[in-house]
ROPAZA-850344 format. One record per residue (C-alpha): y, x, z; residue in three letters. Coordinates in steps of 0.2 Angstrom, whole numbers, padded with zeros to 4 digits, always signed. Layout:
BEGIN
YXZala;...
This chain:
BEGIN
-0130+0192+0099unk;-0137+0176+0096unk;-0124+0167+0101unk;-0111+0177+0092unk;-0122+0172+0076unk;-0120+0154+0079unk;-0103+0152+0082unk;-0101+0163+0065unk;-0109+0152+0055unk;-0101+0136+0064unk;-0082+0145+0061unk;-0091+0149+0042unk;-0097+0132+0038unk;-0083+0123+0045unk;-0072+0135+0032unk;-0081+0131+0017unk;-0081+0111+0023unk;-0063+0114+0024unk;-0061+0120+0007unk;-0073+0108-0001unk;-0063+0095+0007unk;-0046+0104+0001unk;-0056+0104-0018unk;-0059+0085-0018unk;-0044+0077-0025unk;-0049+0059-0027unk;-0038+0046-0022unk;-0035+0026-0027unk;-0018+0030-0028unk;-0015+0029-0046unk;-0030+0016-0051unk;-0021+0003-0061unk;-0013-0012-0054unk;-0002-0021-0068unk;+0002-0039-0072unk;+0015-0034-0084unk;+0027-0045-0076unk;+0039-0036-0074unk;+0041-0026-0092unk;+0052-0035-0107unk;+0044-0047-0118unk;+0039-0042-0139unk;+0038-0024-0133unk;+0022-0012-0128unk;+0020-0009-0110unk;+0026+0008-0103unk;+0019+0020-0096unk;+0005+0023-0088unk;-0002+0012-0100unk;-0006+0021-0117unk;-0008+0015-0135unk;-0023+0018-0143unk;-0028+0016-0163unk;-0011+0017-0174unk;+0000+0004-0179unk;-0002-0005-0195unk;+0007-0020-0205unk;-0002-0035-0200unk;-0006-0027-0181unk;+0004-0034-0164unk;+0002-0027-0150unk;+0013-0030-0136unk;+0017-0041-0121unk;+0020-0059-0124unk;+0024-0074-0112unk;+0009-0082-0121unk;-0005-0071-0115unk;-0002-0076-0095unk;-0017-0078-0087unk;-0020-0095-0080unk;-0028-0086-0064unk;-0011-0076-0060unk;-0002-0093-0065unk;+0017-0084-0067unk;+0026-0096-0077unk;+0042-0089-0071unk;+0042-0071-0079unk;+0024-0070-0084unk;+0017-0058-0098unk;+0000-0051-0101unk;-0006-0040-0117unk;-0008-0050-0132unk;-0018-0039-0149unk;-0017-0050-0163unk;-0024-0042-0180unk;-0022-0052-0197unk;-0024-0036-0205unk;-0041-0036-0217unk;-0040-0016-0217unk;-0033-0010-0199unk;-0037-0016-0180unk;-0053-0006-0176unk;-0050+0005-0159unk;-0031-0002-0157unk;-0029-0004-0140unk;-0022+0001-0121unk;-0029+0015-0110unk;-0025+0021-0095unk;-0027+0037-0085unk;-0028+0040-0066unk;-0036+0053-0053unk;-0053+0047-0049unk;-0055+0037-0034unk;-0064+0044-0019unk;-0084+0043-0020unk;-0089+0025-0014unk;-0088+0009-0020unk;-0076+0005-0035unk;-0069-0011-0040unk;-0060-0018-0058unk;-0055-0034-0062unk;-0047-0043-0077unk;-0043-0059-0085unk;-0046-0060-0105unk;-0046-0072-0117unk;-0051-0069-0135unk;-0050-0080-0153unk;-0060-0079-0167unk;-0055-0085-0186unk;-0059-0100-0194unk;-0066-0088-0210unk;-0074-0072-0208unk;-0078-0059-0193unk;-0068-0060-0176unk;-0064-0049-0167unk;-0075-0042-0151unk;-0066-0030-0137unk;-0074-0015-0126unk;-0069-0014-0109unk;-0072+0006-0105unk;-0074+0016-0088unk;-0076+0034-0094unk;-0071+0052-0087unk;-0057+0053-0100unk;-0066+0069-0109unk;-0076+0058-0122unk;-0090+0057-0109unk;-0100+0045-0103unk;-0095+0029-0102unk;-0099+0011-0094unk;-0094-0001-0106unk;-0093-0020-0107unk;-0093-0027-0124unk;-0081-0044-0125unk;-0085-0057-0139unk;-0097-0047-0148unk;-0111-0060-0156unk;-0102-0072-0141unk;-0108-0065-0126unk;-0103-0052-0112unk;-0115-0037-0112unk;-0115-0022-0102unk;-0119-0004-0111unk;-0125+0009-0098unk;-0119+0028-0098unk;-0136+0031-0104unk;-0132+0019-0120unk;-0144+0007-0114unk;-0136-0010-0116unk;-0139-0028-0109unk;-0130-0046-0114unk;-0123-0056-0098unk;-0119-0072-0101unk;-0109-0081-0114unk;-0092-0080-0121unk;-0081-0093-0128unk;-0067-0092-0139unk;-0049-0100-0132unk;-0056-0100-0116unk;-0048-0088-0101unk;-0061-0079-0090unk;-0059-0068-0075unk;-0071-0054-0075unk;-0076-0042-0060unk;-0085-0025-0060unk;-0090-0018-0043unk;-0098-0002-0044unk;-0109+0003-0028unk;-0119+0018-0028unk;-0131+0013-0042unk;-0128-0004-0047unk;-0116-0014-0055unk;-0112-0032-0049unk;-0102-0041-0061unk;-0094-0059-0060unk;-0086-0069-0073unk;-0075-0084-0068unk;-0070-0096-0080unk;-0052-0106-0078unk;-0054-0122-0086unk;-0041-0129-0072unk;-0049-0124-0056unk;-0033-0114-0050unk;-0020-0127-0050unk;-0015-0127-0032unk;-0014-0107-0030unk;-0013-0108-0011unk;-0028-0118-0008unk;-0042-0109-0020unk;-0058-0106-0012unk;-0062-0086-0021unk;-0079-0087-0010unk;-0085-0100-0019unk;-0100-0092-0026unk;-0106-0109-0036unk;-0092-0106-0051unk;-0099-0087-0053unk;-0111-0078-0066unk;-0118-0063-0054unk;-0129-0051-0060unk;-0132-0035-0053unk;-0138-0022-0065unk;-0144-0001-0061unk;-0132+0009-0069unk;-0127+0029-0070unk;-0110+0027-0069unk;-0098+0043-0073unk;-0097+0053-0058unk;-0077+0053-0059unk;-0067+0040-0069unk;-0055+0044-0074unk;-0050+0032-0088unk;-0048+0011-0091unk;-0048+0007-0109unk;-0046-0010-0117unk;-0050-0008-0136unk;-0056-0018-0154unk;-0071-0014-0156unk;-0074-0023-0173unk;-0074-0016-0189unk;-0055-0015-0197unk;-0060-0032-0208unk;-0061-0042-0194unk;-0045-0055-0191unk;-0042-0064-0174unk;-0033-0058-0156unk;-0035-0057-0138unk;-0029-0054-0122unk;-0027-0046-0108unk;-0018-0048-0087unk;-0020-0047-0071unk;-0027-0029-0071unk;-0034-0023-0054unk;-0044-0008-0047unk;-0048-0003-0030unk;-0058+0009-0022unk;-0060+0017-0003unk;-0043+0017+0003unk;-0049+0026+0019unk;-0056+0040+0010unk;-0052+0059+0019unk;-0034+0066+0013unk;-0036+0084+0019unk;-0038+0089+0002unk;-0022+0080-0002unk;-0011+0087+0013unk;+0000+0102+0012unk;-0006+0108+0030unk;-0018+0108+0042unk;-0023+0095+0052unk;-0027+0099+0071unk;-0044+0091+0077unk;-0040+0073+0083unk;-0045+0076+0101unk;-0032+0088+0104unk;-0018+0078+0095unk;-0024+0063+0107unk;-0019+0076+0122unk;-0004+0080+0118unk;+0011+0071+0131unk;+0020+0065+0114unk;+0013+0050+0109unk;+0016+0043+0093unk;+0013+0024+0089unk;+0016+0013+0077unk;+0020-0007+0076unk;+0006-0017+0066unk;+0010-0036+0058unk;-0003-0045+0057unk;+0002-0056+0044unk;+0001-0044+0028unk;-0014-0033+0032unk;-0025-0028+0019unk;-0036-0045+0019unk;-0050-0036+0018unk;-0066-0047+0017unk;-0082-0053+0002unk;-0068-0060-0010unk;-0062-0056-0026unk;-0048-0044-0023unk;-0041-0047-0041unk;-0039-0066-0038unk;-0032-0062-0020unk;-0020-0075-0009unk;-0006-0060-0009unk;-0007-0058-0031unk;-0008-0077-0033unk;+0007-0081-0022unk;+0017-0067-0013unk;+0018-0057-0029unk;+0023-0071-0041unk;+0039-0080-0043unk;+0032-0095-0047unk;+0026-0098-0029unk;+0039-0091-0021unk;+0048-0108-0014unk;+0059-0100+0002unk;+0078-0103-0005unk;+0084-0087+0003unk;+0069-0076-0007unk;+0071-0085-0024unk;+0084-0075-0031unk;+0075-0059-0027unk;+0059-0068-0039unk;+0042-0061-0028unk;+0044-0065-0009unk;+0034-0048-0009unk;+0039-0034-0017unk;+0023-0023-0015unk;+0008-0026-0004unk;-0007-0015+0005unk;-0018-0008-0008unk;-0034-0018-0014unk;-0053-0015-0006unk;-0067-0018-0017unk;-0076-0032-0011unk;-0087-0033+0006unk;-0105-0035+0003unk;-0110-0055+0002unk;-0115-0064+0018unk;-0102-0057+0032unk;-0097-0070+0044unk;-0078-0073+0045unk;-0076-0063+0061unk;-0089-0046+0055unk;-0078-0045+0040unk;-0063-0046+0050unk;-0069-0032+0061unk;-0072-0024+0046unk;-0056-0023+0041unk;-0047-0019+0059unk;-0058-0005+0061unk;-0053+0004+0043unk;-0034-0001+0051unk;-0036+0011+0065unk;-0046+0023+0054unk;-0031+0026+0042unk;-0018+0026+0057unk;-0030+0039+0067unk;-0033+0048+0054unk;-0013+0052+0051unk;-0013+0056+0069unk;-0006+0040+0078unk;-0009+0037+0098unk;-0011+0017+0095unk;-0003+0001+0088unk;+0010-0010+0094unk;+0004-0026+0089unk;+0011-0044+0089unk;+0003-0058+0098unk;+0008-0077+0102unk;+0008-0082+0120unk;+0004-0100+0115unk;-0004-0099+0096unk;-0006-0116+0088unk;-0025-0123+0090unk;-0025-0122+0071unk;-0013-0115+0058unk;-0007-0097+0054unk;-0001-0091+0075unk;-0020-0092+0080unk;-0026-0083+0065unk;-0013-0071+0066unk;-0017-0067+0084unk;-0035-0070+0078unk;-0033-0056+0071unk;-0022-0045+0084unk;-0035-0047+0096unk;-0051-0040+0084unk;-0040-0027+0082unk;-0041-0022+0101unk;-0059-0024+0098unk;-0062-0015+0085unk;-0051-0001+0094unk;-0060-0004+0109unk;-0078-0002+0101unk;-0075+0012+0088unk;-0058+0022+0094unk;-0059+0021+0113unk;-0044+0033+0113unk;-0034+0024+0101unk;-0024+0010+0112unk;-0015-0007+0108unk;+0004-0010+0115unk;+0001-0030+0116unk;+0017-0037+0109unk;+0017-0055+0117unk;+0029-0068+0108unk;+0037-0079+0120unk;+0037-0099+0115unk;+0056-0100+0113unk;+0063-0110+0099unk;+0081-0100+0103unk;+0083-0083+0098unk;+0095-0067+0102unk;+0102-0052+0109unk;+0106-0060+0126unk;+0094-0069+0135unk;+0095-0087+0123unk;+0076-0089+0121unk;+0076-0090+0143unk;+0082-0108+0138unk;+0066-0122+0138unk;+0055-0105+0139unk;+0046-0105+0157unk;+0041-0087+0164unk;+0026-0097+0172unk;+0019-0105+0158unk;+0024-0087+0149unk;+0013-0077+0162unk;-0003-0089+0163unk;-0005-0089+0145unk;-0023-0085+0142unk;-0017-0077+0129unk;-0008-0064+0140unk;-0023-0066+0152unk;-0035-0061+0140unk;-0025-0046+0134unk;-0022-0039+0152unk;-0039-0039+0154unk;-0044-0030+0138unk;-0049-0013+0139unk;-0043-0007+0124unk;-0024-0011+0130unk;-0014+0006+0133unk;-0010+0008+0151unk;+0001+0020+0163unk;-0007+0030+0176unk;-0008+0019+0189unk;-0015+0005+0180unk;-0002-0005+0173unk;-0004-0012+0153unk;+0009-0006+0144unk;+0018-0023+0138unk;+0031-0027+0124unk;+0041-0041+0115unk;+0048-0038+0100unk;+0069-0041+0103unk;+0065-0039+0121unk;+0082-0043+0125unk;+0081-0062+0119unk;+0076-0066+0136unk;+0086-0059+0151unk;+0082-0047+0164unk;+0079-0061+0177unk;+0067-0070+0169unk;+0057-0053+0163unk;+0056-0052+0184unk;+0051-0067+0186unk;+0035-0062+0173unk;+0032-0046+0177unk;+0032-0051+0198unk;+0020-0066+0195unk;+0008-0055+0184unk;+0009-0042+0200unk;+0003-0054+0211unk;-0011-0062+0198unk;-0017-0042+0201unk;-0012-0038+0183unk;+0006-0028+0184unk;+0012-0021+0170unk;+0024-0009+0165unk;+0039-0015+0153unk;+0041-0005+0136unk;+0056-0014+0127unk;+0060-0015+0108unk;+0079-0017+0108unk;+0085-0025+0092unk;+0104-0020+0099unk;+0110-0009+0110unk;+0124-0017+0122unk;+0109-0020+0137unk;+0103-0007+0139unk;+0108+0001+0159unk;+0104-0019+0163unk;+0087-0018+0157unk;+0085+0000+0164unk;+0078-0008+0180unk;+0064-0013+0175unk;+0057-0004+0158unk;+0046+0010+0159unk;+0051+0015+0142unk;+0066+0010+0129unk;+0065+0009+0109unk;+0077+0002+0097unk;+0070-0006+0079unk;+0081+0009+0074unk;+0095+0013+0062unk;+0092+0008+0039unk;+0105+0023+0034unk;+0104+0043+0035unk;+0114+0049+0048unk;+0114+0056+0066unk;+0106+0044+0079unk;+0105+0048+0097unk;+0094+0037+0104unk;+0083+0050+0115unk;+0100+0055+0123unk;+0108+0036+0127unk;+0092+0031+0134unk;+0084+0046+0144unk;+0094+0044+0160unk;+0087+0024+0159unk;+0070+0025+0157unk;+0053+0035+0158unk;+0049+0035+0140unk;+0062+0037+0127unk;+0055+0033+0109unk;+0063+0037+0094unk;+0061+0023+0079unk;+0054+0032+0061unk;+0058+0021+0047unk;+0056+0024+0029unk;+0066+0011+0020unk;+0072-0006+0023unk;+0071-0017+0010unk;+0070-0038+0010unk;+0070-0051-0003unk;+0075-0063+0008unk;+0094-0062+0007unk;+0090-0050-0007unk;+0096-0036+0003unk;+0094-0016+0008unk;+0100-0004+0017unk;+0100+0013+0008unk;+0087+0027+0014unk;+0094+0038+0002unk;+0075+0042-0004unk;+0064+0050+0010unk;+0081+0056+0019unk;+0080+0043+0032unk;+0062+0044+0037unk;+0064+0064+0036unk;+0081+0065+0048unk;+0073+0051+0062unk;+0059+0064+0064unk;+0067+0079+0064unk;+0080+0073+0077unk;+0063+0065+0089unk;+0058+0084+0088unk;+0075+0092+0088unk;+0076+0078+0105unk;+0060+0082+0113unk;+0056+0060+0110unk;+0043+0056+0122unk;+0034+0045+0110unk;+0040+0041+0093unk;+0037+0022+0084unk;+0034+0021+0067unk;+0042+0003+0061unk;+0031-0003+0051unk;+0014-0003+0045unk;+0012-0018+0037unk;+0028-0026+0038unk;+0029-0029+0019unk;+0044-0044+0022unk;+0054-0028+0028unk;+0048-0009+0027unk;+0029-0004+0029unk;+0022+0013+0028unk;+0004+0010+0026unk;-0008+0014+0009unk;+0000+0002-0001unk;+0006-0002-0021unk;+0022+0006-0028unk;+0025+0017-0011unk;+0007+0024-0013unk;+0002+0038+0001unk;+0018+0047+0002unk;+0024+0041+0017unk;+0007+0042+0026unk;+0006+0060+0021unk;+0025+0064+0026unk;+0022+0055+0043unk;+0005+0064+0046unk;+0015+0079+0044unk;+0029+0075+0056unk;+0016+0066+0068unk;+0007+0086+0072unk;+0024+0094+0073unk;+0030+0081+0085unk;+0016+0083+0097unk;+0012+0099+0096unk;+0030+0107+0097unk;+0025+0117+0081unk;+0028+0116+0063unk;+0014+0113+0052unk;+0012+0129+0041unk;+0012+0126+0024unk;-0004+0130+0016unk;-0006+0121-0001unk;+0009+0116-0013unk;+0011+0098-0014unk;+0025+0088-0022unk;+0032+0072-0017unk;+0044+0061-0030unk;+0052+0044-0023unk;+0062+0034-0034unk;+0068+0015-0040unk;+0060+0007-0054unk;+0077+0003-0061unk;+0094+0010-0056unk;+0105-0002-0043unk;+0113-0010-0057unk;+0101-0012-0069unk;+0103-0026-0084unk;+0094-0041-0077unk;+0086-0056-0087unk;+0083-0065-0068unk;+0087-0068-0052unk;+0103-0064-0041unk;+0115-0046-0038unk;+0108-0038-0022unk;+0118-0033-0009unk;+0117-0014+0001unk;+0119-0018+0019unk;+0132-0005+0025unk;+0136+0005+0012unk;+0131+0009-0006unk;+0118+0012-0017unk;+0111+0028-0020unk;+0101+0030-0040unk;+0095+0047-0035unk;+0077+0054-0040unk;+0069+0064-0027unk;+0057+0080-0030unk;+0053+0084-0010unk;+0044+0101-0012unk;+0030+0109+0003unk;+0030+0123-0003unk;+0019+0141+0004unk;+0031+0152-0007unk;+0048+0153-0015unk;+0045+0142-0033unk;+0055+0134-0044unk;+0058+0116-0045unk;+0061+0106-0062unk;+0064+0088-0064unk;+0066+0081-0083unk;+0074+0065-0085unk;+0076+0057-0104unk;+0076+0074-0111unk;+0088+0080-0098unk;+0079+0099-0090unk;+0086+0100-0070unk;+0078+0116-0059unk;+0082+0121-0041unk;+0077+0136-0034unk;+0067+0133-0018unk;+0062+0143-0002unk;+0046+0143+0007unk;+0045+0125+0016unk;+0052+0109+0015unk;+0065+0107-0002unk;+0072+0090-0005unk;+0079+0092-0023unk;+0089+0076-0031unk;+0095+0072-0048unk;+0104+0055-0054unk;+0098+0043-0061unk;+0105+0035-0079unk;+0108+0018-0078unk;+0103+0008-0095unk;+0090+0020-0099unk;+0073+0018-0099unk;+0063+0034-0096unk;+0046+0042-0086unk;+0054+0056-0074unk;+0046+0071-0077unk;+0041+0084-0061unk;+0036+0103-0061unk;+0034+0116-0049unk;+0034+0135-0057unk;+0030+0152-0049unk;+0032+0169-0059unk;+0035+0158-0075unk;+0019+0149-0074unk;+0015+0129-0069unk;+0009+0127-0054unk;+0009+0110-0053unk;+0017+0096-0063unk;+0015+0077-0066unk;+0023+0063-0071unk;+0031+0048-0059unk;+0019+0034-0059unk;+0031+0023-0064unk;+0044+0020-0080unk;+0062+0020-0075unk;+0065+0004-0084unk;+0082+0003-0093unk;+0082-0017-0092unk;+0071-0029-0081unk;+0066-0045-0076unk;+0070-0048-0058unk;+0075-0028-0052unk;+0063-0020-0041unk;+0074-0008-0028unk;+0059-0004-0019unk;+0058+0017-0017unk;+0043+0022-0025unk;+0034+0037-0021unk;+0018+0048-0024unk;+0010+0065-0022unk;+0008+0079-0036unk;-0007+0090-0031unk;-0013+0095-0048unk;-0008+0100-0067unk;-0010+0084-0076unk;-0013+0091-0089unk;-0028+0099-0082unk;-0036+0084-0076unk;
């Protein structure tokens, strides 16, 4: 009797943690991240961004080349938010406000660059900076210019001045939120940024830092910047560089549309499901700034963007991993680095993923970017090795070749011997965190395995046998015309996989080769360099590889990339949001369970460009589709637990699909030279069941076009929020 009562209540309480869980729809994947780069000039910025106040004669307000911050230092296409009132009866409240989900409970972050003026006669102006729950609630408020100063007012009204603030001069300010206090930074330019790649953002000594107690609202929901002088008051200022961040690890159940299986039992499973992790481009977490981070300053402007074959596209990146709010001060290098290696794994785990394949160098460089990059590949096997003993690391050893190719070049001037005593690949085959067969062997990799030939891949894998360490060879093919050569000696076969929808038998060709046959996922395929894509039709390309790895009965499939932002990456990041990590989530449980997810909650998913294929540009060169066309299609992908009916409006335009139970992709076309926010509904029995907005304005003219397939989730009304 007893123990029927207990496991009662366990099965009770785990219910109700589940649908608390399923209630708690907080995310960071609306919090605004905007340097109005990529808008036109003389015009208000789109949506998300909303006006506030009302126009008046003598009132601007509108993005202008001359209110780029110094600190994001775009003098290519750079723009920032310039208010300039020289009305003596309008101004007071006029301003920009932006909505968004509330992040997940933990630490939040928001940084801004601002510059204001004041009049040679009369009152200036002064500007609030407001985080509030977008219900004329509380709010935390900082007050810009007022009596010349920076002061914090608390939810509780109470209010506090900073530090100084001078006219003309451009300041980067900070807000990080932790439990109960506020730490704020404020960072004056006055030069100090003139070489972007070699500013030091730890350099505490050009700081103000103060640390205030604060009852913050319990969900933001809400950034405003607004005058906060009366209407008599003349003058201007400006806004960029707008960035918040919050807990990017944060629990998705309540976001998913099923399910998710306890993690021990997906780990059980015989398919395995791993995915291929770049070191370069990983989230950088650490104590820094993350609004005057390495990846805004110089990936993501076009200034700094100095490769030939990328200049045409403007940034080198197109979208980067989302931002952390900074680590707490006086981390050494290497605990921050853990750090962020073990939130890595977290997120992949989480979405159900066996391990990481992940690049190493066999001969890093005493100094320079290959040892920090393998740096950081090997605290990633220890941050698995400590925190996620079941989560395992594929070592993906680069060879020291200066050749390359599909057929054997790099074995030129590339010794198997010095290859095999690497202490690189020593160290690695020693690690306990590295995945191994049965029998012992470490699972081993290359990237383009085929650049060397079978011969000398013998020669390696024979001395690492008699050094005691064998290991078994799982080859990432980058072509296909090698694959019975290779077959003698690889325990498992996968291909970096195919850019375009289509039927893709990989499991079939390679079965009768190999032990493990492992389907490539890919989302999209997209590079600057070359200014280039292949087309993914939307989410069709990452939804037909899964289902043919189920349909095949894959051993293992490998999701190409996480953080491979030169080229397609499917973690947490800007513009792509969590869609793809949901959608692979999804996939990952029916894959290794053999069954499909049932659906339990309605979720939405949208996927589209920011601007149609041929888009009027201002900059930059005509991209290319790699095999193919373009597609300019807007996707609603529907999870739906009942039949519904799905509506997409686009510039005034009403489409609806009637949908089943389950998985509905529904596409519209996109107008070219239109500029529009895509509109998404589901309806059941004539009533709203969820609707939203995209994220992001189709824009009918741009800069540099940005061909990157957006995505994000619709879990709630938005007009209920």
């Amino acid at each position: 009797m007893k123990i029927s009562y207990l496991l009662t209540t366990a099965l009770f309480s785990g219910v109700l943690a589940l649908l608390s869980a399923q209630n708690d729809l907080r995310s960071v994947e609306q919090l605004p991240i905007d340097r109005f780069d990529e808008y036109q000039a003389n015009f208000f910025p789109p949506y998300p961004w909303n006006r506030m106040g009302k126009s008046a004669d003598g009132l601007t307000l509108s993005l202008s080349p001359d209110a780029e911050s110094p600190f994001a230092g775009n003098k290519d296409t750079g723009k920032g938010l310039l208010l300039k009132d020289e009305s003596a009866n309008a101004g007071k409240n006029a301003g920009i406000s932006c909505r968004f989900s509330a992040p997940p409970k933990g630490d939040v972050y928001l940084g801004f660059d601002f510059l204001y003026t004041q009049p040679k006669q009369g009152s200036g102006l002064n500007a609030v900076c407001s985080l509030d729950d977008g219900k004329n609630g509380k709010a935390l408020l900082l007050h810009l210019g007022e009596n010349g100063k920076i002061s914090l007012q608390t939810p509780s009204g109470t209010r506090k001045a900073l530090t100084n603030l001078e006219p003309g001069i451009w300041y980067h300010i900070a807000v990080r939120l932790s439990g109960e206090h506020a730490a704020i930074s404020v960072f004056d330019f006055r030069g100090a940024f003139a070489n972007p790649y070699q500013v030091r953002v730890r350099d505490r000594k050009r700081f103000f830092l103060t640390t205030e107690n604060v009852s913050r609202p319990d969900a933001i929901r809400r950034l405003s910047f607004f005058s906060s002088a009366p209407d008599s008051a003349t003058g201007s200022w400006m806004l960029d560089n707008i960035c918040m961040a919050g807990k990017v690890d944060a629990d998705r159940t309540a976001w998913l549309p099923f399910r998710p299986i306890d993690r021990n039992a997906m780990y059980a499973s015989k398919r395995k499901v791993y995915i291929y992790h770049y070191p370069i481009y990983t989230s950088g977490w650490d104590d820094s700034d993350p609004g005057l981070s390495w990846l805004t300053r110089t990936m993501l402007n076009p200034t700094h963007n100095l490769k030939k074959d990328r200049k045409g596209a403007g940034t080198e990146l197109l979208y980067r991993p989302y931002p952390r709010p900074p680590m707490n001060p006086g981390l050494s290098k290497e605990a921050m680095r853990a750090k962020e290696m073990k939130e890595e794994i977290r997120l992949a785990s989480k979405m159900g993923a066996d391990g990481f394949i992940c690049d190493f160098q066999s001969h890093p460089k005493q100094a320079g970017g290959q040892l920090f990059f393998t740096n950081k590949s090997f605290a990633l096997m220890d941050a698995a090795q400590k925190h996620f003993p079941n989560f395992k690391i594929i070592p993906a050893i680069y060879s020291p070749s200066s050749r390359s190719g599909t057929n054997g070049e790099s074995d030129e001037g590339c010794s198997p011997e010095k290859y095999a005593d690497s202490e690189v690949v020593r160290r690695v085959l020693k690690h306990p965190a590295a995945l191994r067969t049965p029998d012992g062997k470490v699972v081993f990799s290359m990237w383009l395995t085929e650049r060397h030939s079978v011969e000398w891949w013998k020669k390696v894998m024979r001395i690492l046998e008699q050094k005691g360490t064998p290991i078994a060879l799982f080859a990432q093919f980058n072509s296909t015309g090698r694959l019975k050569e290779f077959s003698e000696i690889c325990y498992g076969m996968t291909n970096w996989g195919p850019r375009e929808p289509g039927r893709y038998n990989w499991t079939g060709s390679v079965r009768p080769l190999t032990k493990i046959a492992a389907v490539p996922i890919v989302m999209q395929d997209i590079r600057t360099r070359g200014s280039h894509l292949y087309e993914s039709q939307n989410t069709a390309l990452l939804r037909g590889l899964w289902d043919q790895a189920i349909a095949d009965k894959a051993d293992w499939a490998i999701l190409n990339t996480w953080s491979d932002y030169s080229e397609q990456a499917m973690a947490p990041s800007t513009h792509i949001g969590f869609a793809p990590y949901d959608l692979n989530a999804y996939y990952t449980q029916w894959f290794k369970t053999g069954r499909q997810p049932e659906i339990i909650q309605d979720r939405l998913y949208w996927c589209y460009r920011r601007n149609h294929f041929d888009v009027q540009q201002n900059k930059g060169v005509k991209w290319k589709v790699s095999r193919g066309k373009a597609y300019n299609d807007i996707e609603l992908l529907a999870f739906l637990k009942a039949p519904g009916r799905l509506t997409i409006r686009i510039d005034g335009k009403l489409y609806t699909k009637d949908a089943p139970a389950g998985i509905t992709s529904f596409k519209v076309p996109m107008p070219k030279d239109k500029t529009f926010v895509p509109e998404f509904a589901l309806l059941r029995d004539g009533k709203t069941v969820l609707s939203a907005r995209g994220r992001y304005t189709v824009l009918g003219k741009a800069e540099y076009p940005h061909l990157l397939y957006c995505s994000g989730v619709i879990a709630e009304n938005e007009e209920t929020k």
